[in-house]
N, C-alpha and C positions, 0 to 999 in steps of 0.2 A: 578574592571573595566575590565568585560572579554568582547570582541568583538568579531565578525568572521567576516573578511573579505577573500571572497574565490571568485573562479569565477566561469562561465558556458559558455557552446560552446564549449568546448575542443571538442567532436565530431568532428564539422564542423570545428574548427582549424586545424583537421588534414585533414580532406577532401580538406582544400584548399592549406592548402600544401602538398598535395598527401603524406601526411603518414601511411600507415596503422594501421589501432591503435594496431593489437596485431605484431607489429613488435618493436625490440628494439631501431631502428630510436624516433617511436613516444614515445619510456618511455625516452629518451636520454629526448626530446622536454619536456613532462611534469616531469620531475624532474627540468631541468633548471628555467622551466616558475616558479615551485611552490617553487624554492631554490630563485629568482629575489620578487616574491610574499613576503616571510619570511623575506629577507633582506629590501627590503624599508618598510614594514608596521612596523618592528621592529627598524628602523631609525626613522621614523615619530613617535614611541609610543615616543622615547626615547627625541625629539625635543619637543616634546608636553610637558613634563616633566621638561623639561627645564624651561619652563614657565609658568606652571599651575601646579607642583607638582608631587611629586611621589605618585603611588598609596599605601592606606593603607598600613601599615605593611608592606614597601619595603624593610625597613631593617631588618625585620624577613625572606622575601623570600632567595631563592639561587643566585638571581641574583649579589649581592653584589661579591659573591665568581666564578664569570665568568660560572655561569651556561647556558647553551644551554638548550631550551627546547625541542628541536626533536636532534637524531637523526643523520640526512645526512647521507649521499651515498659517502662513499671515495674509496671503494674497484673495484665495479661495473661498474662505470659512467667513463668517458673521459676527459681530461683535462681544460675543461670551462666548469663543474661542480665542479669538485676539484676546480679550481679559486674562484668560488662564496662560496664554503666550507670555504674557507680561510677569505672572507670578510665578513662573516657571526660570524666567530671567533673572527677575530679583533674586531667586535663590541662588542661580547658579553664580552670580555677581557677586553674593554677598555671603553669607553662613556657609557656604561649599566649597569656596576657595581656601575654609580652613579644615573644614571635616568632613569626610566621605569614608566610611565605614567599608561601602561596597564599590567596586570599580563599574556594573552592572546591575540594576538590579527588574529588567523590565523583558521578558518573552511570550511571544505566542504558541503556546505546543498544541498538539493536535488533540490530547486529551479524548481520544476514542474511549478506552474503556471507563476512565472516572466519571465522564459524561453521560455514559449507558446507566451507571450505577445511579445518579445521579437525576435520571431519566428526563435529560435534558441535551440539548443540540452541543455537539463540539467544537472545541474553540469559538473562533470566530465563523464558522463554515456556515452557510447554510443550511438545512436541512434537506440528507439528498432525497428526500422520500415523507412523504408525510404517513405511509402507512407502508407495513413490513412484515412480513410472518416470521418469527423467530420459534425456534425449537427447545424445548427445555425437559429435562427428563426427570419423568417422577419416581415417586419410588418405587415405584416396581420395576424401574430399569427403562420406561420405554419412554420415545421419543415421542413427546406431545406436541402441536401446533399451538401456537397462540398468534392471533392477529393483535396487532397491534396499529392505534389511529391518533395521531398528535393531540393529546388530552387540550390543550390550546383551543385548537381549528373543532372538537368532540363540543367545548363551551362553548365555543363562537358559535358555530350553528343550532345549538340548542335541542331545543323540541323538536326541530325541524329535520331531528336526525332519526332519519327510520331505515330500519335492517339493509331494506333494498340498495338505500342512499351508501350505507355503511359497506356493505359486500360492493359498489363500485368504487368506494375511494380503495379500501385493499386489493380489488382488482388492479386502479389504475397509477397509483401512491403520486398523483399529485389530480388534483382540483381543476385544473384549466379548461380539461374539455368535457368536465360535467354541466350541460345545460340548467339542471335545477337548485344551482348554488350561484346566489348572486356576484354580480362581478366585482362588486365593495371587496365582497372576501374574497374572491380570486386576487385582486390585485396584491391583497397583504400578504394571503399565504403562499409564497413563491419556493419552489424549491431549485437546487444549484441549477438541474438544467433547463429550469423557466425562466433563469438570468441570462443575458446577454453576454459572452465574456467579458468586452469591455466593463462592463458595471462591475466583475468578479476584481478585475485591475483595479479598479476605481478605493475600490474598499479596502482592499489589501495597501492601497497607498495611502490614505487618511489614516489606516490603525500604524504602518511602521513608520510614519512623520514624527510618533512618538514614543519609539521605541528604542534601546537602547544595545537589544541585541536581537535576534531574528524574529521569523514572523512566518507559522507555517498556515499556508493558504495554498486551498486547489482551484482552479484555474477548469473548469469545468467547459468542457465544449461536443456540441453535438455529433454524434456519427458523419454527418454528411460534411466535415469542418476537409478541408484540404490544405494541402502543406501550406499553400499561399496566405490561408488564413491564420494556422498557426504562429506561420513568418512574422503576420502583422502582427499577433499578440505578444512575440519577443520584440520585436520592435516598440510597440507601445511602451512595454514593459522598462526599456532602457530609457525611453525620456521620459520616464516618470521616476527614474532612477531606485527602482526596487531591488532589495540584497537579494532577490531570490525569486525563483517563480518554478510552479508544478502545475503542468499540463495534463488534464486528463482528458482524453477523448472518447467518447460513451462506445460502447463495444470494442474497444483497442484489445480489451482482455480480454482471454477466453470464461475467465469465470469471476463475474464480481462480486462483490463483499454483499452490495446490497442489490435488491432487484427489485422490481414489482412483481404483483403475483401474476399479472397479464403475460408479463415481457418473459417471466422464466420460462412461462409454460410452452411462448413461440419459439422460444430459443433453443427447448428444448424436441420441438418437435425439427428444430432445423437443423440440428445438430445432433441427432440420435443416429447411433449408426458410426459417426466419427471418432477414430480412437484420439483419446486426453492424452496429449504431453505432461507430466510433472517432471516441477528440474527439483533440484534439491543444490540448496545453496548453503556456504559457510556463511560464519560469522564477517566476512569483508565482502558479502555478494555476490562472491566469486563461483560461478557453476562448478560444482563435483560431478562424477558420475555415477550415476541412479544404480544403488547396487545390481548385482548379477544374480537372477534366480538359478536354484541348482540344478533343475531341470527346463531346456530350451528344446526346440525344433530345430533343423537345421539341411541343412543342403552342403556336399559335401560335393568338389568339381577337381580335377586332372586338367594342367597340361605342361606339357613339351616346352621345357627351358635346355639352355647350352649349359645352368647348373645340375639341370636333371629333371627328375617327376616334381612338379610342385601343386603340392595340393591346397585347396582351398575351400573352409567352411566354413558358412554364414549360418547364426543362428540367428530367429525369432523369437520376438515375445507372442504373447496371445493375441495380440492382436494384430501381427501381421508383420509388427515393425522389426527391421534387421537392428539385433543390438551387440552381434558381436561380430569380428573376424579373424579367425584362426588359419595362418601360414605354416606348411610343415615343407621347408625342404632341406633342413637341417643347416640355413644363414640364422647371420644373425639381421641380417638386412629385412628376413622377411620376419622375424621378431618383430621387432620395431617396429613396420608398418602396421602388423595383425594388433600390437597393443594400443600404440594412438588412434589405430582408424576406431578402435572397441570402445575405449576412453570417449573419443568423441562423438559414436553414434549412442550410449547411453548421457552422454549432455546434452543431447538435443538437434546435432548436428545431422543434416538429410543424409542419405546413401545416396544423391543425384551431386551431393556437393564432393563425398569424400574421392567419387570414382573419378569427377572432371576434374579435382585435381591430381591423380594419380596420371589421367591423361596427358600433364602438363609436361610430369617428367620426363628428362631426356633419356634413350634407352629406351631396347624392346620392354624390358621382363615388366615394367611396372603399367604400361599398356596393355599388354597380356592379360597384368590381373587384372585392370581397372573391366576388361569384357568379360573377364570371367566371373564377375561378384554380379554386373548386369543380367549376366544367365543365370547366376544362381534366383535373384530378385525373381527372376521371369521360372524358373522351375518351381520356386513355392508356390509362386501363385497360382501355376498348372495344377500342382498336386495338394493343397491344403488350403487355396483362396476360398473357396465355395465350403470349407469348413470355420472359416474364420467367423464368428458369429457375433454380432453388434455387440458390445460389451461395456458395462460404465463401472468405473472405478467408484467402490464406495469406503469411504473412511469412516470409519467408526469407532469410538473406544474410549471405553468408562476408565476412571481414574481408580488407582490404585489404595490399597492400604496401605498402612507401613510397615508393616509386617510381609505383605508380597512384595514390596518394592524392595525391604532387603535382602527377601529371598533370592527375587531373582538378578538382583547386582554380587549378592554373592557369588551365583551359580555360574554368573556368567564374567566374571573379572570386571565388571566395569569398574571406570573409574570418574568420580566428579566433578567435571572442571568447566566454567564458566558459566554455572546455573541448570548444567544437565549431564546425562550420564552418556561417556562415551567407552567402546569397545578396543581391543587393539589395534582394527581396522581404520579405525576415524571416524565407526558409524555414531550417529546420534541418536541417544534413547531421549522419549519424554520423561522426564522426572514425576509426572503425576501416573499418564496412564501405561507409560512404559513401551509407544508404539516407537519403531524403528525409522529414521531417517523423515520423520514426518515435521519437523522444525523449520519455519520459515524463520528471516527478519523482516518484521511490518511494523511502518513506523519506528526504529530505533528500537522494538522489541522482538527480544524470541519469541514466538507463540509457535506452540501445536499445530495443525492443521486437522487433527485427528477429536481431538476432546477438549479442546479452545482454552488450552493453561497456555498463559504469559508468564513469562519472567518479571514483566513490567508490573503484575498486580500485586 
């Protein structure tokens, strides 16, 4: 009987109590909250017990012998923390050694979408952004803007808040280097990457002192962070003895969840022009490969083996990239090479990786091709590069009836298995809007990437 009960908001908990989050004011605040948390949920497992039993095998646990499952903070914290340390003890000493209903009953989840609903900060996280344009489509089908400004930080400033002020915090989604907001409010209202990482460690160590089973926290760090610095944040990380840690480093991805309206618009001009990788992953994270369109470009090349004529064709996609290779000299050797090298230039893999290794092997014939797939690269680009024309991938796609949805899982055999509809292929459809292979896992959930349906919701 493992549960988690955890919460969200902490963010804007501390915004309305003007704490700053990387100040040890606010870790004082979320130890207490998450030591108050551990004690009544673990009163209430223990009363539930009372009357409905202990869980499995309670007399094989440690509970029997006064074990604590976290932790606490005795050395660090302030005297109502040691208080609730104490009543935390007494339980476990006394009324738990005979009842315990749950083996678990304390986690931190990331709680992204209940949070949005909720229209409050997730989990324990910071807020990465105090302001965000989100897209939301009316009835008429179309895709509308809405800004959005931390209704918090909207009160805090008051009167004081005029259109101008408003159009730069959306421009810049955090406050630091707007000159005409006092620095009272800058201090409070911090967002992840105005913390320090160390301070990110710091919090995520006072909230799992009292926790029982995980504790999801990102570990937020600047563009300019180098491996050496990251090194030091696992290291910290261990002598502070954390079950867990998730590093993010500001631009690592090519495309983030959240942005400002500043940053998208430079990212976008610095980045136009660049063809988008999309991988397509199953359910274990594992890369598949990005189906095959039916019609490709291609380059087709000859030459001279002791098997004979062997020919060689590379297709493209639109936008330049080689994603298949097809060998015809009637082996089975050059099978096998033409489907893995195809396999794994639709995963993501370069065509400068797949040829140096084809270079490794020993034997003419596989050196052969590995220069022949290089001339091929070098003939597209002769004959079709200067037709290759910037291109951005756009997804889009309204959600279904139920009545089209089982039209077209009729039409098409699918079948329903794990929250979505899959083909004989292995392709994945969206269950709402029905787009093809567009299902990520983020966060522990399926979502869409096409029309934002979770499994999770």
């Amino acid at each position: 009987r493992f549960i988690g009960l955890g919460m969200m908001g902490l963010a804007d908990a501390l915004y309305i109590k003007e704490l700053p989050y990387n100040s040890e004011q606010a870790r004082k605040f979320m130890a207490k909250l998450t030591a108050e948390l551990a004690y009544f949920s673990h009163i209430a497992s223990t009363e539930l017990a009372k009357e409905r039993g202990n869980f499995q095998d309670f007399q094989r646990s440690k509970y029997p012998d006064g074990f604590i499952p976290f932790p606490m903070l005795d050395d660090e914290i302030d005297e109502d923390i040691k208080a609730w340390n104490e009543k935390i003890r007494q339980h476990f000493q006394g009324e738990a050694t005979k009842y315990k209903r749950n083996v678990q009953t304390n986690t931190i989840a990331p709680t992204g979408s209940i949070s949005n609903l909720a229209d409050t900060s997730s989990g324990i996280e910071p807020n990465f952004l105090l302001s965000y344009v989100r897209y939301m489509t009316n009835k008429e089908g179309d895709r509308v803007p809405l800004s959005y400004i931390n209704p918090i930080l909207m009160e805090k400033i008051g009167t004081n808040m005029t259109e101008e002020l408003k159009a730069e915090i959306i421009e810049k989604g955090s406050i630091q280097n707007i000159d005409s907001i006092p620095n009272e409010i800058k201090k409070i209202f911090v967002t992840s990457m105005d913390i320090p990482p160390k301070d990110h460690l710091l919090a995520q160590h006072v909230i799992q002192s009292y926790l029982d089973a995980s504790c999801s926290k990102t570990i937020n760090m600047p563009k300019s962070s180098t491996i050496e610095d990251v090194k030091a944040i696992y290291l910290q990380a261990l002598e502070l003895n954390l079950k867990g840690l998730t590093i993010y480093r500001d631009g690592s991805l090519e495309t983030q969840v959240l942005t400002s309206a500043s940053k998208e618009e430079k990212e976008t001009s610095e980045t136009q022009g660049k063809s988008v990788t999309f991988f397509v992953l199953d359910e274990k994270h594992k890369l598949r490969a990005r189906p095959r369109k039916e019609t490709l470009r291609s380059v087709t090349r000859k030459f001279k083996h002791d098997t004979g004529t062997v020919y060689v064709t590379v297709s493209f996609d639109d936008g330049g990239e080689a994603v298949e290779i097809f060998l015809s000299d009637g082996t089975e050797t050059a099978e096998v090479i033409g489907r893995l090298s195809s396999i794994a230039l639709r995963a993501g893999v370069s065509t400068d990786e797949i040829v140096e290794q084809l270079k490794k092997v020993k034997g003419t014939y596989c050196k052969e091709l590995a220069q022949e797939i290089s001339k091929a690269l070098n003939d597209f680009n002769q004959l079709w590069g200067s037709q290759i024309e910037d291109y951005e991938v756009i997804r889009t796609g309204t959600p279904k009836t139920r009545e089209e949805v089982e039209k077209f899982v009729y039409a098409n055999d699918l079948k329903y298995e794990k929250g979505y509809y899959i083909d004989s292929e292995g392709n994945a459809y969206c269950p709402s809007c029905l787009s093809k292979n567009t299902l990520i896992n983020e966060s522990g959930c399926v979502t869409c990437t096409t029309c934002g349906w979770s499994k999770c919701s």
